[in-house]
BAGUSE-784607 format. One record per residue (C-alpha): residue in one letter; x, y, z. Coordinates in pm, 1 decimal. Example, Ala and Ser with C-alpha at 12.3 -4.5 7.8 and 13.67 -1.06 7.14 Angstrom:
  rest      east     north        up
     A    1230.0    -450.0     780.0
     S    1367.0    -106.0     714.0
//
This chain:
  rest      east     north        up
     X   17854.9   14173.4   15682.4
     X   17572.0   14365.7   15749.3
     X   17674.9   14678.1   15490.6
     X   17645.5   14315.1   15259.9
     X   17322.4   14199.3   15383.2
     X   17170.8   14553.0   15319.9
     X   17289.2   14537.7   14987.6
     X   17172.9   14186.1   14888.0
     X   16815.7   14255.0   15026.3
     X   16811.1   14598.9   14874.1
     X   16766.6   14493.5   14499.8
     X   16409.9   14205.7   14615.8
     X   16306.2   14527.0   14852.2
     X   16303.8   14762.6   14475.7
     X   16112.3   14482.8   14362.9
     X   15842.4   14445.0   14632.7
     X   15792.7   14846.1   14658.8
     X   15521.6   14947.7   14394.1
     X   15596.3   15169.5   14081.5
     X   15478.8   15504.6   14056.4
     X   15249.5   15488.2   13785.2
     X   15207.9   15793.3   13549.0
     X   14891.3   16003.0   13608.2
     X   14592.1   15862.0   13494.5
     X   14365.0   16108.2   13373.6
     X   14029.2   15929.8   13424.3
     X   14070.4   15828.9   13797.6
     X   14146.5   16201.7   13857.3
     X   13852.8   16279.1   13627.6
     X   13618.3   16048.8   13837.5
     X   13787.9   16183.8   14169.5
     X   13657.9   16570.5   14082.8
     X   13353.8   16428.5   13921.3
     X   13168.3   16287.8   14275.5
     X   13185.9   16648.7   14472.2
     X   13050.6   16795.0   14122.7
     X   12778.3   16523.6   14076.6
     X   12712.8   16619.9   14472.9
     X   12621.3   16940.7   14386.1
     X   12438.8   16901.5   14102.9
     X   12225.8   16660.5   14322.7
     X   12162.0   16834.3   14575.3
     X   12040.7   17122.5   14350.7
     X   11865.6   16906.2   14191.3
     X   11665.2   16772.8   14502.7
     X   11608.4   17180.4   14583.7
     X   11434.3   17154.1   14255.2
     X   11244.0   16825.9   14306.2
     X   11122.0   16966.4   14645.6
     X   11011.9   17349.2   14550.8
     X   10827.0   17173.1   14220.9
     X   10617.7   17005.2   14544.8
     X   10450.0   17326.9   14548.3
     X   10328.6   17299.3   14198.0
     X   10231.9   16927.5   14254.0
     X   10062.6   16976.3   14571.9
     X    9850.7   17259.5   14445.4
     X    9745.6   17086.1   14111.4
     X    9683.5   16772.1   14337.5
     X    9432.4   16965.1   14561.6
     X    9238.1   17102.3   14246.5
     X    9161.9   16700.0   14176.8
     X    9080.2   16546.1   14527.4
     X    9059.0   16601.5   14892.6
     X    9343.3   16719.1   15102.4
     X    9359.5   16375.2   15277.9
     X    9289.9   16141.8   15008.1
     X    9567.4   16320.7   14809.9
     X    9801.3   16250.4   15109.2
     X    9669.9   15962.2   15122.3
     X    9793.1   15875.3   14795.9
     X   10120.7   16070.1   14790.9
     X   10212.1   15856.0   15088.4
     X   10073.8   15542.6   14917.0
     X   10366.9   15581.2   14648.2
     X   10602.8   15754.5   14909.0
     X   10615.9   15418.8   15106.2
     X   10638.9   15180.4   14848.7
     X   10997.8   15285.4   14730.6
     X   11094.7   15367.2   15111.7
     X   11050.4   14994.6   15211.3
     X   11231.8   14861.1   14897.9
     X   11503.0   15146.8   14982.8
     X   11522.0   15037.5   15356.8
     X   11570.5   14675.4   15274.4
     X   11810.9   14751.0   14966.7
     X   12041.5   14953.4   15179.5
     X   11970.0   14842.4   15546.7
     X   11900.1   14472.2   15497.1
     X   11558.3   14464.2   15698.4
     X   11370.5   14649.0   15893.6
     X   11504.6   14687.3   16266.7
     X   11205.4   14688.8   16501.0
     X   11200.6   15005.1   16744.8
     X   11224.4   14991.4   17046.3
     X   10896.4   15030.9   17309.3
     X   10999.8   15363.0   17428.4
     X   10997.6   15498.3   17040.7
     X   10662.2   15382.1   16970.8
     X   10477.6   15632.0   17057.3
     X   10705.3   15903.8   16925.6
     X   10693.6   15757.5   16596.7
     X   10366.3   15750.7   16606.8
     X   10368.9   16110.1   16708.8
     X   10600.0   16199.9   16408.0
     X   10377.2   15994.8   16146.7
     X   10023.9   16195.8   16299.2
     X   10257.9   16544.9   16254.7
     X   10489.0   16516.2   15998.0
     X   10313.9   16295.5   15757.5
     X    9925.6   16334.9   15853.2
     X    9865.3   16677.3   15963.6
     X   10154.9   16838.4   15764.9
     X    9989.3   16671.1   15411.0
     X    9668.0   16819.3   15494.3
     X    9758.7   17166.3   15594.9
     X    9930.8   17136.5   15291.2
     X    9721.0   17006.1   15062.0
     X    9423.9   17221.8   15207.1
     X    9647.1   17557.7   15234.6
     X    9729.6   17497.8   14827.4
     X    9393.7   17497.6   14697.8
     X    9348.2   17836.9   14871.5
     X    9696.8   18039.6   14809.3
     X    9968.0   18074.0   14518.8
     X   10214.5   17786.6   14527.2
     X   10496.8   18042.9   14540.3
     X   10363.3   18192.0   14851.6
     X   10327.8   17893.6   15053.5
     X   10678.8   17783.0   14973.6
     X   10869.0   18103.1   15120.6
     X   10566.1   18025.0   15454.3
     X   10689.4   17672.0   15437.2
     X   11102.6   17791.4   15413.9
     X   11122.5   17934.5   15774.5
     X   11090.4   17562.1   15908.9
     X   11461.3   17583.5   16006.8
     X   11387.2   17893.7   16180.8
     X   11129.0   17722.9   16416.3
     X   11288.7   17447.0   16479.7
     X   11631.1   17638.0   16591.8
     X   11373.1   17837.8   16827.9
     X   11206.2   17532.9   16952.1
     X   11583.8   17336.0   17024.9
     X   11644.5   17578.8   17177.6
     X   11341.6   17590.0   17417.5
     X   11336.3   17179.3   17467.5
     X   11682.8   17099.4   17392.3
     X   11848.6   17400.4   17522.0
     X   12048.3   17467.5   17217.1
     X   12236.6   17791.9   17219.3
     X   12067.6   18084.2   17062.2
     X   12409.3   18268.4   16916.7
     X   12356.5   18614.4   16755.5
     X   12386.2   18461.5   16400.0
     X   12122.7   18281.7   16484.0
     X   11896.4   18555.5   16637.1
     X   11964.7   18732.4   16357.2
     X   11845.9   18431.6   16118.6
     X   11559.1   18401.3   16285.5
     X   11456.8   18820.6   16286.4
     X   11575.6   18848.9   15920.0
     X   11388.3   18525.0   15833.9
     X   11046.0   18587.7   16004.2
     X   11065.2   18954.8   15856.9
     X   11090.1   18767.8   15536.9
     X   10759.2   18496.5   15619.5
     X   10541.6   18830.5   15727.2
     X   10631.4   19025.4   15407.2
     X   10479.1   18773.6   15211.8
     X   10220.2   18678.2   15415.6
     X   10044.3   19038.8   15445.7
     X   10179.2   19097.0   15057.2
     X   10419.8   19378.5   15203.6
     X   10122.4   19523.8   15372.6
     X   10133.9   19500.1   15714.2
     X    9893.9   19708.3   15845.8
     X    9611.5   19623.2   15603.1
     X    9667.9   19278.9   15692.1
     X    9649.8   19316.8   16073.2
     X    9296.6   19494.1   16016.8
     X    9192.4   19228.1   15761.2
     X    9320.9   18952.9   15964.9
     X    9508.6   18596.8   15760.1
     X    9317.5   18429.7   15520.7
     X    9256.9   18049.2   15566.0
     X    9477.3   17934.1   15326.0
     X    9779.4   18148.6   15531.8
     X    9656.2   17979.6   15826.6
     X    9676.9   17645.0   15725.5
     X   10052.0   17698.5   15581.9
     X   10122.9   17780.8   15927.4
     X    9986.8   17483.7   16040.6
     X   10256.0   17273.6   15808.9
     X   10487.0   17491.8   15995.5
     X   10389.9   17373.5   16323.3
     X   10331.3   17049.9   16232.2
     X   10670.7   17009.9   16072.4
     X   10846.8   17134.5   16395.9
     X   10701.6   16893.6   16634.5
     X   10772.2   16602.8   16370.8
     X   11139.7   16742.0   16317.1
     X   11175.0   16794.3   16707.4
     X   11058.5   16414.5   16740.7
     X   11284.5   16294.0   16513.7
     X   11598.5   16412.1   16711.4
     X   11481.8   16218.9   16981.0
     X   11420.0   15898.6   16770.5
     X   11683.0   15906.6   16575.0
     X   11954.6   15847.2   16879.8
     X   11832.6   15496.2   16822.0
     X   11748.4   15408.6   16438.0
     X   11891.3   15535.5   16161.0
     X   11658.2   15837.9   15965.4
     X   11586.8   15628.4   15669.9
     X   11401.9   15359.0   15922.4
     X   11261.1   15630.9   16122.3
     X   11124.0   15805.7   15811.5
     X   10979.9   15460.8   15702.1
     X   10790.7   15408.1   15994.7
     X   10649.9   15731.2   16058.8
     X   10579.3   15750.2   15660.9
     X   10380.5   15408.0   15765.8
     X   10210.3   15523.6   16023.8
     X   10073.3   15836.3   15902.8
     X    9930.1   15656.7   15592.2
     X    9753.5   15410.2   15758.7
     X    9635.2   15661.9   15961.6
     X    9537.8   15911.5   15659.1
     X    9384.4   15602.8   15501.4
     X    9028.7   15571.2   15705.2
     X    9031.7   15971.8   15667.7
     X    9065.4   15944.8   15320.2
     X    8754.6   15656.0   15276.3
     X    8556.0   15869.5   15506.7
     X    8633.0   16212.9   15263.8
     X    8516.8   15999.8   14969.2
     X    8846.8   15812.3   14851.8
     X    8643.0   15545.2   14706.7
     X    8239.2   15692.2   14642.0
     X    8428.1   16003.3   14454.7
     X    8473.5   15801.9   14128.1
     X    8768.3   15735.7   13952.3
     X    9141.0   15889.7   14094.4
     X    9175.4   16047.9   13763.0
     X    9529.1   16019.2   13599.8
     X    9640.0   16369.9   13673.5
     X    9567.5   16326.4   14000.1
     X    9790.9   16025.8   14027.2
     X   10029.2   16151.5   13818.8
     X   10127.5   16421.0   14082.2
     X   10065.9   16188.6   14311.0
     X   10390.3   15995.1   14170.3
     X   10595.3   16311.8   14160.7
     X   10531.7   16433.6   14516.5
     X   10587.8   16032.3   14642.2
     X   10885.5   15930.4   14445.5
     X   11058.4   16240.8   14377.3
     X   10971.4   16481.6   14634.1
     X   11000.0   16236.7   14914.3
     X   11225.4   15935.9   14863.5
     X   11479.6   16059.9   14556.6
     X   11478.8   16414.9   14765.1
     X   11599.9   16199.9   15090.4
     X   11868.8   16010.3   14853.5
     X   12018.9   16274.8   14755.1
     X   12028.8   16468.8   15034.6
     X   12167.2   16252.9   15227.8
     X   12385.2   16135.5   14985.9
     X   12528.6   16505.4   15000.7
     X   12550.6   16518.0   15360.0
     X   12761.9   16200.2   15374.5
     X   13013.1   16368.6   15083.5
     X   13025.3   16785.2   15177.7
     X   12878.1   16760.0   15560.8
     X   12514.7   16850.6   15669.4
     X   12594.2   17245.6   15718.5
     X   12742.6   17277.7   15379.4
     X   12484.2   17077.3   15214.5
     X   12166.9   17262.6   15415.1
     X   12296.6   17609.5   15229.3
     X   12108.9   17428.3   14913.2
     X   11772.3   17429.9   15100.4
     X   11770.6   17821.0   15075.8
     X   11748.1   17754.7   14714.0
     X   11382.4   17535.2   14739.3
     X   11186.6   17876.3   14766.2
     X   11334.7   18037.7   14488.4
     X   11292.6   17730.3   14236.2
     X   10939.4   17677.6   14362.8
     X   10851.2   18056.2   14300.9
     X   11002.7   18035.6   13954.2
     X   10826.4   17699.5   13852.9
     X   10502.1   17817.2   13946.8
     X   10578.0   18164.8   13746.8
     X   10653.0   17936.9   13439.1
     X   10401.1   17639.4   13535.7
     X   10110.9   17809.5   13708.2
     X   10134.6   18198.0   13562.2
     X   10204.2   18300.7   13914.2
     X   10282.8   18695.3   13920.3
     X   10623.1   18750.5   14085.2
     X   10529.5   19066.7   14302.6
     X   10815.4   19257.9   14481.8
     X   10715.8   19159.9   14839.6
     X   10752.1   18821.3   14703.1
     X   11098.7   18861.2   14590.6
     X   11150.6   19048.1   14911.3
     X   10995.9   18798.6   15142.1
     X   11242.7   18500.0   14909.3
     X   11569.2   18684.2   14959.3
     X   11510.8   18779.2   15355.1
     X   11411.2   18426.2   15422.4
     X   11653.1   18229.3   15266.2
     X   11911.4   18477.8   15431.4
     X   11771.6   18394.9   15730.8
     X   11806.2   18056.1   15661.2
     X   12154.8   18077.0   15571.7
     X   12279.0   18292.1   15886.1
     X   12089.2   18033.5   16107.8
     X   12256.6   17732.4   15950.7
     X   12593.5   17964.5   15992.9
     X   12509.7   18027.6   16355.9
     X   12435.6   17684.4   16439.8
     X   12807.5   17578.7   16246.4
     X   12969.9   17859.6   16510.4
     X   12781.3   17721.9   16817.2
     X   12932.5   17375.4   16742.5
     X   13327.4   17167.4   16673.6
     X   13091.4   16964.5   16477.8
     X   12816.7   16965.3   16269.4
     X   12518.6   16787.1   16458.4
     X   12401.4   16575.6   16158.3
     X   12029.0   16586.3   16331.4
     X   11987.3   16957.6   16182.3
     X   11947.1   16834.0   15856.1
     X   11728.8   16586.3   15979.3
     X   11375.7   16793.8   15970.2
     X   11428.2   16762.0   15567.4
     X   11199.9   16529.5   15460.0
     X   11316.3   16402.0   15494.2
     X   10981.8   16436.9   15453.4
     X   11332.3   16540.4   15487.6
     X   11312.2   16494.3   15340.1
     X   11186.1   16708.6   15098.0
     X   11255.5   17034.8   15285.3
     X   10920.6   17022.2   15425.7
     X   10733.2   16967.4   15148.8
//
C-alpha cells in the first residue's frame, strides 16, 4: 500500500517541483555586470577624488580658503541630507555622549582640513599635495595603534616606512638635505596640517560610528563644520568681496557633489559588494589620477621624485591595507571609514 501511495503522489510531487529552465543569457549577463560596474565605480570615485586637487587649487585662486569651504560644504550638505533621508528615512538624533565628538570631527575633518587645504593649494602644485594628502592611511594605522591599540604587524611597519619615504621624497623634491637647511615651505606645512586634521577626524569617527551609521555621522559633522566655517567665511569677506564668480562656484559644485557625496556612494557602494580591504586597494590609485589631471589640466611638470614619491606611497598604502587584512578574520569596515568620506573622498 505504501509502494502505491508513493507512486500516486509521485506524479502531483513532478508537478509541484519547478522546471529547470534553460540558461538565460541576460540574468547571467546582469549577474557579472554588478562586480564590473563595482569596479568601474570605484575607479571612478579615485578619479572624482584626485580631480579634488585640481578643483581645490583653482577654487583658492578665486576666494578665501574658508569661504571656499564654506561653499564646498554649502553644496556638500545639501545632497547629504536628501541622501540621508532617501536611504535612512530621517535623521536619527545622536546620542549626548556623541555630541561633542561630532562636533570635534566637523571642527577637524570638515573645518580645519578645508582650510589647510584650500590655503596649502594656492601655495603648492596640486600633484604634490595629493601624494602629502595619500599617507592619511598611514597615520591613522600609527595613531590606532597608539589609542586603539591596534597591532602594528610587519606589513604594516613596512607600509608605513615605505610610505613616509614616499611623502618626504616629494616633499623636499628628492632633496633631502637641501630641504632640511632650507626648512618646508608654507604651503608643505599646511598639507600637513590636512594630514593631521584628517587623522583626528578619522580617529573620531571610529568612535562615533559604534552608534550611527557613517552616512549620518558624515551628515552631521558635514553640518557642523559649515555652520561653523560660515561666520569665518563672513568675517574673511564672503559677502563685502563682491560677486562668488561662476568659476568659483562651479568648482565649488564639483568638490561638493562629486568629490564628497557621489565619492561616499560609490565607495561604499563597493565596500558593501567586494569588502572594505579589497575596495581600499583603489584609493592607492587617487594620487596617481590627481598627478596626471593636473599634468593635463594645470601643465604640472611630472618630475622623477614625483613619480618616485607616487609609487612608494601608494605601495605603502597597499602593504598597510594588506597588513591590517593579516592582523584580522575580518575586515574591520571602520578602516575605510577615514574616506570621506570626506570619506569620503579619500581625504580630499
Amino acid at each position: 500500500m505504501k509502494a502505491n501511495r508513493r507512486s500516486k503522489l509521485k506524479p502531483e510531487s513532478a508537478k509541484v517541483k519547478p522546471q529547470p529552465k534553460p540558461c538565460d543569457p541576460i540574468k547571467t549577463k546582469d549577474a557579472a555586470d554588478p562586480l564590473l560596474s563595482t569596479y568601474i565605480k570605484l575607479l571612478l570615485t579615485a578619479v572624482c577624488w584626485g580631480g579634488t586637487f585640481i578643483a581645490g587649487k583653482s577654487l583658492a585662486q578665486h576666494v578665501g580658503p574658508l569661504t571656499g569651504a564654506f561653499l564646498r560644504f554649502l553644496v556638500a550638505c545639501v545632497f547629504l541630507l536628501a541622501l540621508t533621508l532617501r536611504l535612512e528615512k530621517k535623521l536619527v538624533l545622536p546620542g549626548r555622549n556623541n555630541l561633542l565628538k561630532l562636533f570635534l570631527m566637523g571642527m577637524t575633518g570638515i573645518f580645519l582640513y578645508n582650510y589647510f587645504f584650500l590655503k596649502g593649494l594656492k601655495l603648492i602644485e596640486a600633484g604634490r599635495a595629493s601624494i602629502i594628502v595619500a599617507t592619511n592611511p598611514i597615520f591613522i594605522a600609527l595613531m590606532s595603534a597608539v589609542f586603539f591599540r591596534e597591532r602594528l604587524n610587519l606589513l604594516k611597519l613596512a607600509g608605513i616606512l615605505v610610505s613616509v619615504t614616499g611623502a618626504v621624497t616629494v616633499i623636499t623634491r628628492g632633496e633631502l638635505v637641501m630641504a632640511i637647511g632650507a626648512g618646508f615651505g608654507w604651503g608643505e606645512l599646511y598639507i600637513l596640517g590636512c594630514v593631521g586634521s584628517w587623522v583626528a577626524y578619522s580617529l573620531l569617527g571610529k568612535v562615533v560610528m559604534a552608534d550611527l551609521s557613517p552616512l549620518a555621522a558624515v551628515t552631521y559633522s558635514s553640518l557642523i563644520g559649515t555652520a561653523a566655517l560660515f561666520p569665518a567665511a563672513v568675517m574673511e569677506g564672503l559677502f563685502s568681496s563682491g560677486s562668488i564668480s561662476l568659476a568659483a562656484w562651479a568648482n565649488a559644485v564639483y568638490l561638493g557633489f562629486f568629490g564628497t557625496v557621489l565619492g561616499f556612494v560609490w565607495y561604499y557602494q563597493g565596500i558593501q559588494r567586494i569588502g572594505p580591504v579589497r575596495a581600499g586597494i583603489f584609493i592607492n590609485f587617487v594620487p596617481i589620477s590627481a598627478v596626471l589631471l593636473a599634468f593635463v589640466l594645470l601643465d604640472e611638470p611630472i618630475t622623477i621624485s614625483l613619480l618616485a614619491g607616487a609609487v612608494l606611497v601608494s605601495s605603502g598604502v597597499y602593504l598597510t591595507t594588506l597588513g591590517s587584512r593579516r592582523t584580522a578574520s575580518t575586515p574591520d569596515p571602520s578602516a575605510a571609514r577615514g574616506i570621506h568620506t570626506d570619506a569620503t573622498d579619500g581625504g580630499a
